[in-house]
VEXDREN-2710 file (C-alpha; in Angstrom, 1 decimal):
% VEXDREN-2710
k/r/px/py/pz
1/UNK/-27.8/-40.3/-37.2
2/UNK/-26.5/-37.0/-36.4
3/UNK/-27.8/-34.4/-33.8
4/UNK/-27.2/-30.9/-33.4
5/UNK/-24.9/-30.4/-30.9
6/UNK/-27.2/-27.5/-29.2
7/UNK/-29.8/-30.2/-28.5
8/UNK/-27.2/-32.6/-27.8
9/UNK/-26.2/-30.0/-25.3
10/UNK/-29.6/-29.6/-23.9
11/UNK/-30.6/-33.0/-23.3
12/UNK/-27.4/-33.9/-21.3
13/UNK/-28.3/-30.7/-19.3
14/UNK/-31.9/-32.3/-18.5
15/UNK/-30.5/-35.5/-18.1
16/UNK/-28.0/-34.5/-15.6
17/UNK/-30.8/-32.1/-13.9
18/UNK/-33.1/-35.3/-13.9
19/UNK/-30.4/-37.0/-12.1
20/UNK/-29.7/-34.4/-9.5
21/UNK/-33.1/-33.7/-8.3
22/UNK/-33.7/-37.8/-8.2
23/UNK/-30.8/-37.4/-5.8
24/UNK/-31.8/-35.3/-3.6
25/UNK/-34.7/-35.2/-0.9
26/UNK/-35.9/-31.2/-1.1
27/UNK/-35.5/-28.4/-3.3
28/UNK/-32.1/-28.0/-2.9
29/UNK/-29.7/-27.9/-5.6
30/UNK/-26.0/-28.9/-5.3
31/UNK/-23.4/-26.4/-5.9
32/UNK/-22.3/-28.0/-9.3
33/UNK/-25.9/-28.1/-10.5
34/UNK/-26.8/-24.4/-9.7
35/UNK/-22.8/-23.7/-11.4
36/UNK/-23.8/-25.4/-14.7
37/UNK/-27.2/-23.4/-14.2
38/UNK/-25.5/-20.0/-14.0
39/UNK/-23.1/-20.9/-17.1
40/UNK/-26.0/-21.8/-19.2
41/UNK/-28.0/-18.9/-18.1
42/UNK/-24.7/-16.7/-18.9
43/UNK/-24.3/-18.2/-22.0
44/UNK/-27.8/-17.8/-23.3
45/UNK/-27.8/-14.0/-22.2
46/UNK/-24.7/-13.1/-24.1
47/UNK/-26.0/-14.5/-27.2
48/UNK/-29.5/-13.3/-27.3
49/UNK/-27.3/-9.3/-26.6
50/UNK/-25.2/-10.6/-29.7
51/UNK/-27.9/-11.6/-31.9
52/UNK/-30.4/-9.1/-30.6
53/UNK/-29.4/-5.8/-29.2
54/UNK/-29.9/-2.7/-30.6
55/UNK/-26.6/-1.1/-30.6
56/UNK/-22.9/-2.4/-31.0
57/UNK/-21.9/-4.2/-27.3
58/UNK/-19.4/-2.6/-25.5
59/UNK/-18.2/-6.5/-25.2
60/UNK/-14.6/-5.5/-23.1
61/UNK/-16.4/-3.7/-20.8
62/UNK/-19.7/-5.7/-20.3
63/UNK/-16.4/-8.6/-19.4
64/UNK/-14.3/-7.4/-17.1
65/UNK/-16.9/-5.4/-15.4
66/UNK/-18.7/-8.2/-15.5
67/UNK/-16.4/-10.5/-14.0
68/UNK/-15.1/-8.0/-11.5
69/UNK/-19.2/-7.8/-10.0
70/UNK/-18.7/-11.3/-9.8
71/UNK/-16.1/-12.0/-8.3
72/UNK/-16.6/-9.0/-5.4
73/UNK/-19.4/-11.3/-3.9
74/UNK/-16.5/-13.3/-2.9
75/UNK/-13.7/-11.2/-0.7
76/UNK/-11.1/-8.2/-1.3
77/UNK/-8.7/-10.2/-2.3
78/UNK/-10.3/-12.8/-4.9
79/UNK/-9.4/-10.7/-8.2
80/UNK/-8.7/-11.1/-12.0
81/UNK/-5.9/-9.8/-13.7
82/UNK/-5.9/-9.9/-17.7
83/UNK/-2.7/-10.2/-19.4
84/UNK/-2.5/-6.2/-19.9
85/UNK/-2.1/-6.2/-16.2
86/UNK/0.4/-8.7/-15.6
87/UNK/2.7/-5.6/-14.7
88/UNK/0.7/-4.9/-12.2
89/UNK/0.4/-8.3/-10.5
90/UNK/4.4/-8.4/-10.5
91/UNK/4.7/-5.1/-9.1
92/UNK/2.1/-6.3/-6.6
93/UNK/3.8/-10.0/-5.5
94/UNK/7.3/-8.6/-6.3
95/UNK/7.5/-4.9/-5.5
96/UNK/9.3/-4.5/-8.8
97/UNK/8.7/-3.1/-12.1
98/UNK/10.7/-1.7/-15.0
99/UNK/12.0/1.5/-15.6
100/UNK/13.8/4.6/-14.3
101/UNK/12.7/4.3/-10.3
102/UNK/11.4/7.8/-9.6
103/UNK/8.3/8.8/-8.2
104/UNK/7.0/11.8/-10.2
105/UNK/4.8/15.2/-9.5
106/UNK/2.1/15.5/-13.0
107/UNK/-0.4/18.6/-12.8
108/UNK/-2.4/19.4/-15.9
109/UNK/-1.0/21.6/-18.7
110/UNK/2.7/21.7/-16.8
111/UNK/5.6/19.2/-17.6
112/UNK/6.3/16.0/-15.4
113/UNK/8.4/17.1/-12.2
114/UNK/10.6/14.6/-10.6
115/UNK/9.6/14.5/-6.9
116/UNK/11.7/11.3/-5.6
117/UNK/14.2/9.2/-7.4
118/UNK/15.4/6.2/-5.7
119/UNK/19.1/5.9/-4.5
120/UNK/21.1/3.9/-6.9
121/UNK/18.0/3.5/-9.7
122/UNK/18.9/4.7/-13.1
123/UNK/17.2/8.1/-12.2
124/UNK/19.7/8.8/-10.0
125/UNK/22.6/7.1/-12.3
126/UNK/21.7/9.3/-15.5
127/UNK/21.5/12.3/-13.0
128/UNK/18.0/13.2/-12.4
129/UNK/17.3/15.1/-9.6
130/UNK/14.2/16.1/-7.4
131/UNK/12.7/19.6/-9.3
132/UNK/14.0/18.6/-12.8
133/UNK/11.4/18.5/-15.5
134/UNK/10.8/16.2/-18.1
135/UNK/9.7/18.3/-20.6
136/UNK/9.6/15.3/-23.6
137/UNK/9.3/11.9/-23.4
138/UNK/10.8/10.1/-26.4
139/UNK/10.2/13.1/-28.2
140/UNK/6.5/13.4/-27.0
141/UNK/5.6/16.5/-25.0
142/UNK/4.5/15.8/-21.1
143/UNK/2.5/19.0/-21.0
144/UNK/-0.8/16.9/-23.0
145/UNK/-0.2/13.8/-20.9
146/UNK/-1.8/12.6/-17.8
147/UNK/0.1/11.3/-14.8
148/UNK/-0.4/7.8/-15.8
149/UNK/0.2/8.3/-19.3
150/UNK/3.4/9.8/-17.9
151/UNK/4.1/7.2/-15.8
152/UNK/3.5/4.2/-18.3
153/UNK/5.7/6.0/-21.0
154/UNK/8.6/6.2/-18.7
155/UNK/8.2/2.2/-17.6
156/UNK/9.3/-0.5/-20.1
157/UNK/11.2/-3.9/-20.1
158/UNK/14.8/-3.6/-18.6
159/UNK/17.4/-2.9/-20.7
160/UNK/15.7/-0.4/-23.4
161/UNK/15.7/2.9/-23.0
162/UNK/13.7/6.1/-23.1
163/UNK/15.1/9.4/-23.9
164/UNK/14.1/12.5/-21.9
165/UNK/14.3/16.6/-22.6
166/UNK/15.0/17.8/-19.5
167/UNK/15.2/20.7/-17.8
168/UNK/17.4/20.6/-14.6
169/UNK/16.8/22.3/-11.7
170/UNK/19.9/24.2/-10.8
171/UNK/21.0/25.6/-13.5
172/UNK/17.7/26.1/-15.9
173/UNK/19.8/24.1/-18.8
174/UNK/17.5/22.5/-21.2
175/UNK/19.3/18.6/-22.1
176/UNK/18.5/15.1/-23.6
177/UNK/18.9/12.0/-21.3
178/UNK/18.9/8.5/-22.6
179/UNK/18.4/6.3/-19.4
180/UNK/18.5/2.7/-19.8
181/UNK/15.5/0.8/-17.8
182/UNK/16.4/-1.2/-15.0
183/UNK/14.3/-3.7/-13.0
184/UNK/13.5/-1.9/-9.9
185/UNK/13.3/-3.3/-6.5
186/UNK/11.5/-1.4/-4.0
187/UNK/13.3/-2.7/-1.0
188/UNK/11.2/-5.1/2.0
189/UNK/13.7/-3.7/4.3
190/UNK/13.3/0.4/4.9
191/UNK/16.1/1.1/7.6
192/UNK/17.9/-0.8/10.2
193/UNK/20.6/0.6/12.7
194/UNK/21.0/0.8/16.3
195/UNK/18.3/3.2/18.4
196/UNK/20.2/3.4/21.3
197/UNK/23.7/1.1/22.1
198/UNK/21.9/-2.0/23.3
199/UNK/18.1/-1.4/20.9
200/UNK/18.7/-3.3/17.6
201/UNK/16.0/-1.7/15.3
202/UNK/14.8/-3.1/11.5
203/UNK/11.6/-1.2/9.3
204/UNK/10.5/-4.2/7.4
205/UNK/7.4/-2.8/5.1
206/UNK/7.0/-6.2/2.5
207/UNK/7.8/-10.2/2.6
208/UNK/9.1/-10.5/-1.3
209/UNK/11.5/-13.5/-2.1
210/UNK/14.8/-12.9/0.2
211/UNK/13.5/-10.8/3.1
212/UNK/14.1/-13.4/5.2
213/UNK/17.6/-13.6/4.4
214/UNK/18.1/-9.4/4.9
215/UNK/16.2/-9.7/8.3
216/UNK/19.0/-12.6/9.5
217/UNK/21.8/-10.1/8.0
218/UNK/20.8/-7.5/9.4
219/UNK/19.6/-9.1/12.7
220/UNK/23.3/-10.3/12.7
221/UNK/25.2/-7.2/11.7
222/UNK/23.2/-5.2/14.9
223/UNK/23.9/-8.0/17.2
224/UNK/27.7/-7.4/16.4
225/UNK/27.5/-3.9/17.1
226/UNK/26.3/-4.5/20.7
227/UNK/22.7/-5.3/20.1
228/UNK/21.0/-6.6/23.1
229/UNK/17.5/-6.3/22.4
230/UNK/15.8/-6.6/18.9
231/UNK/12.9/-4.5/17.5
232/UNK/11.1/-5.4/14.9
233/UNK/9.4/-2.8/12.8
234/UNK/5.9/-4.4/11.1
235/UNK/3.7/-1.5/11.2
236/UNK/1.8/-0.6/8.1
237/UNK/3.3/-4.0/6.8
238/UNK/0.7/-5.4/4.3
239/UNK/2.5/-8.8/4.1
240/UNK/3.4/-10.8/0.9
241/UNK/4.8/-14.7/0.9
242/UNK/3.9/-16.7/3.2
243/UNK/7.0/-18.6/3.0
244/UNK/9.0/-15.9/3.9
245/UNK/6.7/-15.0/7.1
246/UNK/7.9/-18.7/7.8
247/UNK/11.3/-17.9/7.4
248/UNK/11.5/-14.8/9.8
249/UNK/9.5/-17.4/12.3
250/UNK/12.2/-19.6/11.5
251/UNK/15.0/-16.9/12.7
252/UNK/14.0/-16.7/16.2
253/UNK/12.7/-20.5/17.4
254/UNK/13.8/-23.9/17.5
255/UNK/14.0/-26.3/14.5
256/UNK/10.9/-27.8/13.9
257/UNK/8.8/-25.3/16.0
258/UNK/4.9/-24.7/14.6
259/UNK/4.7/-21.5/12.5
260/UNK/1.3/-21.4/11.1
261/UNK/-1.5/-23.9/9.6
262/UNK/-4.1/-23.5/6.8
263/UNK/-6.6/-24.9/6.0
264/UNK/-8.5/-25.1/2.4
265/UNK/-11.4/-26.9/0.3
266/UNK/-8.8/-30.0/-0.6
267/UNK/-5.7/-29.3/1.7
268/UNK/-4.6/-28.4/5.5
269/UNK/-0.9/-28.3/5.8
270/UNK/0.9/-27.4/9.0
271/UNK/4.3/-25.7/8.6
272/UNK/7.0/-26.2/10.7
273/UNK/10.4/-23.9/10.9
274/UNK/12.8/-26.1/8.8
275/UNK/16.5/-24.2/10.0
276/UNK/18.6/-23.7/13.3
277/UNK/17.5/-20.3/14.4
278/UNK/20.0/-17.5/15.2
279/UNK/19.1/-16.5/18.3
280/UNK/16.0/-18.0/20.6
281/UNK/16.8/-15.7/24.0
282/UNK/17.7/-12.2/22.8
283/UNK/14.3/-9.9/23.6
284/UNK/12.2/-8.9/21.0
285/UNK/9.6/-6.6/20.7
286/UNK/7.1/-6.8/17.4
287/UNK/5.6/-3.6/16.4
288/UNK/2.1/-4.1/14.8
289/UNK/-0.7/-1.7/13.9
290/UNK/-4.0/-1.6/11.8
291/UNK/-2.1/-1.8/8.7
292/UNK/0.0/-4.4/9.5
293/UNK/-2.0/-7.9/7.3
294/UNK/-1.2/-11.5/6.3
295/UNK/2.5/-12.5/6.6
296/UNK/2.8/-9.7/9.1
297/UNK/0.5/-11.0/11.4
298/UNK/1.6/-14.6/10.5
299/UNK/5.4/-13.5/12.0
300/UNK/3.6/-11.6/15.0
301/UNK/1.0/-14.3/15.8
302/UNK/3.9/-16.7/15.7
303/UNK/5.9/-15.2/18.0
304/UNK/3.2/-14.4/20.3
305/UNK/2.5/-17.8/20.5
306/UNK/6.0/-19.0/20.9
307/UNK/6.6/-16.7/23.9
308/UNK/9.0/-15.4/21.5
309/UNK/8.1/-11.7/21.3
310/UNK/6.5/-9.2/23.0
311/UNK/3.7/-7.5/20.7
312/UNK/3.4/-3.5/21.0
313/UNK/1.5/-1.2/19.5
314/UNK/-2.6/-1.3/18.1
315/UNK/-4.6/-4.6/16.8
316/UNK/-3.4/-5.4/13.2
317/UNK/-5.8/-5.3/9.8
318/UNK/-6.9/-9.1/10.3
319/UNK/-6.6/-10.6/7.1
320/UNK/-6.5/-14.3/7.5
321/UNK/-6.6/-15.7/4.4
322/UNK/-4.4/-17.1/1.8
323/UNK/-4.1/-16.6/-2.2
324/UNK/-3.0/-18.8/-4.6
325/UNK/-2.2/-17.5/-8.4
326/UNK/-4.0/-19.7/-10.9
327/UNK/-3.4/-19.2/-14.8
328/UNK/-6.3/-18.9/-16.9
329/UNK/-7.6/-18.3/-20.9
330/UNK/-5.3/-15.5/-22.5
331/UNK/-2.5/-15.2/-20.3
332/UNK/-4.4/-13.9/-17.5
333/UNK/-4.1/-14.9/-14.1
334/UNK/-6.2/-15.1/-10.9
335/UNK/-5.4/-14.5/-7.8
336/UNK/-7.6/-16.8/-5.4
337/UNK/-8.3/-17.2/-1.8
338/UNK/-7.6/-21.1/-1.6
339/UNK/-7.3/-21.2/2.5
340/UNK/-7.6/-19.8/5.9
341/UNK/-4.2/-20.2/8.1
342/UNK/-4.0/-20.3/12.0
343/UNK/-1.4/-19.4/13.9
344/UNK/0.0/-21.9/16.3
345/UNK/-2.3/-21.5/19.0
346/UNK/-5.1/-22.2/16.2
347/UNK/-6.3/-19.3/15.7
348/UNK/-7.5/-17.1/13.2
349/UNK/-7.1/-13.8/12.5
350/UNK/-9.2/-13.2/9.6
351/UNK/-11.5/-10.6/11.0
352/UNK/-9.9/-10.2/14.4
353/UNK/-6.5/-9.9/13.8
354/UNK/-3.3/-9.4/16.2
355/UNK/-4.1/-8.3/19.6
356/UNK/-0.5/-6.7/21.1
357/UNK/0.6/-7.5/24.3
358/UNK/0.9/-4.4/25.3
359/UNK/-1.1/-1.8/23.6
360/UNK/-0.1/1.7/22.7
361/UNK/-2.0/4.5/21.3
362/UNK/-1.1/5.8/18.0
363/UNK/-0.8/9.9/18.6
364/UNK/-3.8/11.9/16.6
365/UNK/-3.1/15.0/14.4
366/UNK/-5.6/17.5/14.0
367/UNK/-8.2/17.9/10.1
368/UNK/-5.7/20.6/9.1
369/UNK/-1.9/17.9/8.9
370/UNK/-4.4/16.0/7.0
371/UNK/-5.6/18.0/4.6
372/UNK/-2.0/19.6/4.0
373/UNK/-0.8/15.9/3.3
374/UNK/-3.5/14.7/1.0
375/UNK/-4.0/18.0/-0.6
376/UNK/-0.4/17.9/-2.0
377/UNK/0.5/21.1/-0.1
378/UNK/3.4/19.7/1.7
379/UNK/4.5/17.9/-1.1
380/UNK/4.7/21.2/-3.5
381/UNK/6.4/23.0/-0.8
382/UNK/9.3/20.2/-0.4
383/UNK/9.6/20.9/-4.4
384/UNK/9.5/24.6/-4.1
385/UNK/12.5/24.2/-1.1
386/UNK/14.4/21.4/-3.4
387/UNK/14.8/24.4/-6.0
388/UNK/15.9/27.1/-3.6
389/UNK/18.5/25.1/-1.9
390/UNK/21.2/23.2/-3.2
391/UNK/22.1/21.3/0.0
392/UNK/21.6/20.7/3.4
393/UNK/22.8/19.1/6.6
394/UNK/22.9/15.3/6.8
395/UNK/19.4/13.9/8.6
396/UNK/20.6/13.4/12.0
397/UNK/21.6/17.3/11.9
398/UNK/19.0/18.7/10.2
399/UNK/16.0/20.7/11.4
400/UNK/13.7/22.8/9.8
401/UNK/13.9/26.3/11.4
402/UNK/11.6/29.2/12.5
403/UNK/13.0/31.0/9.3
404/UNK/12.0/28.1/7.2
405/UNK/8.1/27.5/9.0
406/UNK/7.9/31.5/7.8
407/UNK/8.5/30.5/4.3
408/UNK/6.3/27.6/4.2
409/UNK/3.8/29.5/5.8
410/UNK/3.4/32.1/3.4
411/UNK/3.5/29.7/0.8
412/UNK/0.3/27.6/2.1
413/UNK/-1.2/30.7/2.4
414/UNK/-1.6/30.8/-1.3
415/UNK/-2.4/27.2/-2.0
416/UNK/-6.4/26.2/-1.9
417/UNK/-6.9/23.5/0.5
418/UNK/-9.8/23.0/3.0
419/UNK/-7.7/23.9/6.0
420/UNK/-11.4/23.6/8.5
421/UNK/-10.6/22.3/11.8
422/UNK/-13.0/19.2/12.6
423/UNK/-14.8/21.1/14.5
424/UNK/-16.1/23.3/11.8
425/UNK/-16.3/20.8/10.0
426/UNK/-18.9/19.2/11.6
427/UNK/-20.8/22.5/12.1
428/UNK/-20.9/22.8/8.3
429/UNK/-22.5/19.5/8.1
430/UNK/-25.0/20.2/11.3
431/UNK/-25.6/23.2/9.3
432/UNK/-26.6/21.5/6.2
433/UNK/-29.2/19.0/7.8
434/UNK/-30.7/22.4/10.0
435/UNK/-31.5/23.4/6.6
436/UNK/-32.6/20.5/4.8
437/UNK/-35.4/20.1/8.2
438/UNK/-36.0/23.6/7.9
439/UNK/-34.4/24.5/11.1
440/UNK/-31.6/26.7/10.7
441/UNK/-33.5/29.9/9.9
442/UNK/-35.4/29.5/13.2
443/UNK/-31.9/29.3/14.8
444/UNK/-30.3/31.4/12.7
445/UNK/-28.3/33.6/15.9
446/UNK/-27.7/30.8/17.7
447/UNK/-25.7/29.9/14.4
448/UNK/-24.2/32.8/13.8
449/UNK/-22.7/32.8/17.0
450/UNK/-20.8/29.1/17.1
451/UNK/-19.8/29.8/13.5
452/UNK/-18.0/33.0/14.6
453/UNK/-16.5/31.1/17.5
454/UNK/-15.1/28.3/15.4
455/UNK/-13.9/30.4/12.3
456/UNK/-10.1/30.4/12.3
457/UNK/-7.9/32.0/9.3
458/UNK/-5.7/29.7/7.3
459/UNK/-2.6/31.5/8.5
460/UNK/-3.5/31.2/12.5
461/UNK/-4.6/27.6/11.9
462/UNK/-1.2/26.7/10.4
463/UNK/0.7/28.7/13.3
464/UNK/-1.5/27.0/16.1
465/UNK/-0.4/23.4/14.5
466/UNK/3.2/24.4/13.4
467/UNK/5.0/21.3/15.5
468/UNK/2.3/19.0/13.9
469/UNK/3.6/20.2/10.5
470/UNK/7.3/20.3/11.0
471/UNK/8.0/17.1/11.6
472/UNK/6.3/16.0/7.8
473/UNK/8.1/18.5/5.6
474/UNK/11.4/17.3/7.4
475/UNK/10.9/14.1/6.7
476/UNK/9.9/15.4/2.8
477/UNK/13.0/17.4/2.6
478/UNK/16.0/14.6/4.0
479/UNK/14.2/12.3/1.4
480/UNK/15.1/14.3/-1.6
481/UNK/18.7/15.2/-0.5
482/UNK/19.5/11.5/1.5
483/UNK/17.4/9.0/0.2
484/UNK/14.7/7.3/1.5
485/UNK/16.6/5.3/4.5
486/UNK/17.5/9.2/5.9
487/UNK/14.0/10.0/6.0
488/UNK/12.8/6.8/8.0
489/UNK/15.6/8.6/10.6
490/UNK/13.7/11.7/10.9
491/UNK/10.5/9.9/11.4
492/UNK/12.2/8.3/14.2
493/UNK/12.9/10.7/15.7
494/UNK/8.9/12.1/15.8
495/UNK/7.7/8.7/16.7
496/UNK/5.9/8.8/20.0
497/UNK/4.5/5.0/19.9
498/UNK/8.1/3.4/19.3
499/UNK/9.5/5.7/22.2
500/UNK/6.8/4.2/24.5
501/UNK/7.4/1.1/23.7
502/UNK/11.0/1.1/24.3
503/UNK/10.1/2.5/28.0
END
C-alpha cells in the first residue's frame, strides 16, 4: 500500500505533536516543536502565493528580504550572504578584494575621478594618479554609470585586466591603460614609528591573518630604535579574528597566561597564550574608544586584566559576541553568533564594553567640520588642489597656509552644503513644532529676534572655525601626494587625546 507523501508528511507531524504535548505539563511548546511549526507554516504560505496569487511573485525578493527580517530578530551581526556576495564577505573577514586599489570620486553625468590610489597597488604601478579621469571602462563610458557600477567594473579576479581611457591630470593627455588586477590588501597596520625618542607608537585598524606577526615586528624594530614605552593604537578598531587578538595577548604575557573564554549552546573553551612573549615589563598604554569592538576589546580587556596595560581614552563599542561562518544551500554562507567570550576576569563586554583606566575626552568639532566632511566639500577641494599643484613638501614639513585657507574658502563658498551651526539648527526645528502647535505666529518677534542673532554667513562661519578645518584638508592633501601612512602623521600631529595620554 502506498501513501501520498503529503499525508505521510502530515501524520508524522501530528504524531510527533501528539508526542510533545503528552510530554509536557502546560501549554508550552519546545523550541524544536514550535521550529517544525514555523517551517510548515512557511512552507504552506509560499505555496498557496505560488498556486494562488494574482500577479507573478517577485520570489528573489520575497527571499532574501524575507530572510534578512528574520534573521534581524536575532543581533547585528547574525547575517546571510548569498553566493553573489561572497566578495563581500572576503573583503569583510580579509580586508581584501581584487582589482586596481584606488578609492574613486563618481558624481552623476561626469567621468569617474581617482581620489586615492593606494601605494604600491597596480593603480599606482600603471600610473594613475589622484585627479585623473577614467573616461572608459573596457570601452564602456563612466559618464552613464553609477558609482557602484563604476566600482564593480573596475574589480575582478587577480590577474585579468581592465583597460581604462584616461585622462591624466597634468598634462590633459587623453591615453589607454591596461592594468592587471591584483589582490589587494588593505593593511591591519596604518603607521608605526617613534613619537618621541623613548614613545614606541603602532595604528593597528583590523585583526586579519598575520597581524599578529606585524605587531611583534614592529614592536621589535621600535624597541631597537630606543623604545622604552609602547603605545598601542586600537581606536576605531572594529576587530576581526579572534585568534589573532590571542596572538597580540600572547606578545606581552607569560606562556600559558588566560586570554579570553567563550562560551556557546554546545562548547566553552578557555584560551590560553601558547608562545614566549617578547616583552612582559616594557609599559604599555592601550588606546580604546567607542569604535574600538570584538578582538579589540578582547586584546584591551586582556591586558587590563593581566596588569599588562594601561587603558586610555573613552569606553569601547561592547560587542561581546563571537561569529562562526557556516556554509549553506547554493554556495552561500552565514555568518552566525555561536558564543559569548569573557575576558580573563570573566567578564563580558557585550553591551558594556571596555572601561579605560584612565579616561580621556575625545575633543568636539562644531555642526559646520561636519557637514564640510560628509557633504564631500573637503574632499572636492583636496581634488581641486591635487590639479593645481604638482608637488608639495613631505608631511612632517608641510602646512596648509593662510594663502591656501583663502583659496579653499572661496571655493566652499560656492559649494551647497548646510553650513547651520547647531545652534540654528535647533532653532529651525523649535521653529517647526511652534508651528505645527500653532505657536509661532503668536511669538512671531520674539522669533525674529533669536533668528537674527543666530544667523551667520557661510563665509564668517568658515573663518570663525578655520583651525577646526585645517587640520582635515592637510591630512586630505599628504594622502594624495605620500600615501596613506603620511597622512596618519598629520593626524598625529592634531591629536589632542593621544597627547593627553602621553602626559
Amino acid at each position: 500500500m502506498h501513501m501520498n507523501f503529503d499525508i505521510m508528511k502530515r501524520i508524522y507531524i501530528y504524531i510527533t505533536a501528539a508526542l510533545f504535548l503528552a510530554a509536557l505539563e502546560s501549554n508550552a511548546q519546545s523550541r524544536d516543536f514550535k521550529l517544525g511549526q514555523w517551517t510548515e507554516i512557511h512552507n504552506g504560505i509560499v505555496k498557496e502565493l505560488s498556486r494562488s496569487y494574482v500577479d507573478t511573485l517577485p520570489v528573489d525578493k520575497m527571499m532574501r528580504e524575507g530572510v534578512d527580517a528574520m534573521l534581524e530578530q536575532l543581533d547585528p551581526y547574525t547575517v546571510y550572504i548569498p553566493e553573489e556576495e561572497n566578495e563581500d564577505l572576503q573583503m569583510m573577514l580579509s580586508k581584501t578584494y581584487g582589482g586596481i586599489g584606488a578609492i574613486i570620486h563618481k558624481k552623476k553625468d561626469e567621468h569617474v575621478i581617482i581620489n586615492e590610489p593606494y601605494f604600491g597597488s597596480p593603480a599606482d604601478k600603471y600610473g594613475l594618479r589622484c585627479g585623473d579621469e577614467i573616461m572608459e571602462i573596457d570601452g564602456v563610458s563612466t559618464i552613464g554609470l553609477e558609482t557602484k557600477e563604476s566600482s564593480d567594473r573596475m574589480k575582478g579576479k587577480p590577474g585579468t585586466s581592465v583597460t581604462f581611457k584616461v585622462k591624466k591630470v597634468r598634462t590633459g593627455e587623453i591615453i589607454d591603460i591596461k592594468v592587471v588586477r591584483e589582490r589587494i590588501h588593505f593593511p591591519d597596520i596604518d603607521y608605526a614609528g617613534m613619537l618621541d625618542d623613548t614613545t614606541g607608537y603602532v595604528l593597528q585598524s583590523g585583526f586579519t591573518e598575520g597581524v599578529a606577526q606585524q605587531v611583534k615586528d614592529k614592536f621589535l624594530s621600535l624597541k631597537a630604535q630606543g623604545m622604552k614605552r609602547f603605545v598601542l593604537d586600537l581606536r576605531g578598531n572594529g576587530g576581526g579574528l579572534m585568534s589573532e587578538a590571542i596572538n597580540i595577548i600572547s606578545l606581552f604575557v607569560p606562556k600559558g597566561s588566560l586570554a579570553v573564554s567563550s562560551k556557546g549552546k554546545t562548547e566553552s573553551r578557555e584560551y590560553h597564550t601558547q608562545s614566549e612573549p617578547v616583552d612582559t615589563e616594557m609599559p604599555i598604554i592601550v588606546m580604546i574608544d567607542g569604535g574600538s569592538a570584538s578582538a579589540s576589546e578582547i586584546v584591551s580587556g586582556g591586558l587590563q586584566d593581566l596588569g599588562r596595560a594601561t587603558i586610555m581614552g573613552k569606553t569601547s563599542f561592547g560587542k561581546g559576541l563571537v561569529q562562526s561562518i557556516r556554509p549553506l544551500p547554493y554556495n552561500g554562507q552565514m555568518k552566525i553568533t555561536t558564543a559569548k567570550y569573557y575576558t580573563p576576569s570573566g567578564r563580558c563586554v557585550q553591551g558594556v564594553g571596555v572601561k579605560p583606566d584612565v579616561e580621556i575626552e575625545v575633543p568636539s568639532y562644531s555642526r559646520l567640520v561636519y557637514s564640510l566632511v560628509l557633504s564631500g566639500v573637503i574632499d572636492q577641494y583636496v581634488l581641486k588642489f591635487a590639479r593645481e599643484h604638482d608637488s608639495i613638501a613631505q608631511a612632517d614639513d608641510y602646512h596648509f597656509s593662510d594663502a591656501d585657507f583663502e583659496d579653499f574658502v572661496a571655493f566652499a563658498k560656492t559649494q551647497e552644503f548646510d553650513y547651520r551651526s547647531s545652534a540654528k539648527a535647533t532653532f529651525d526645528k523649535m521653529k517647526e513644532e511652534l508651528d505645527e502647535d500653532g505657536l509661532a505666529e503668536v511669538m512671531a518677534a520674539e522669533l525674529s529676534a533669536l533668528e537674527k542673532a543666530l544667523e551667520m554667513d557661510k563665509e564668517r562661519f568658515i573663518r570663525l572655525k578655520k583651525d577646526e578645518i585645517i587640520p582635515f584638508i592637510e591630512e586630505e592633501i599628504v594622502t594624495r601626494y605620500w600615501w596613506q601612512e603620511a597622512g596618519v602623521k598629520v593626524r598625529l600631529r592634531y591629536d589632542e587625546q593621544l597627547k593627553k595620554a602621553l602626559k
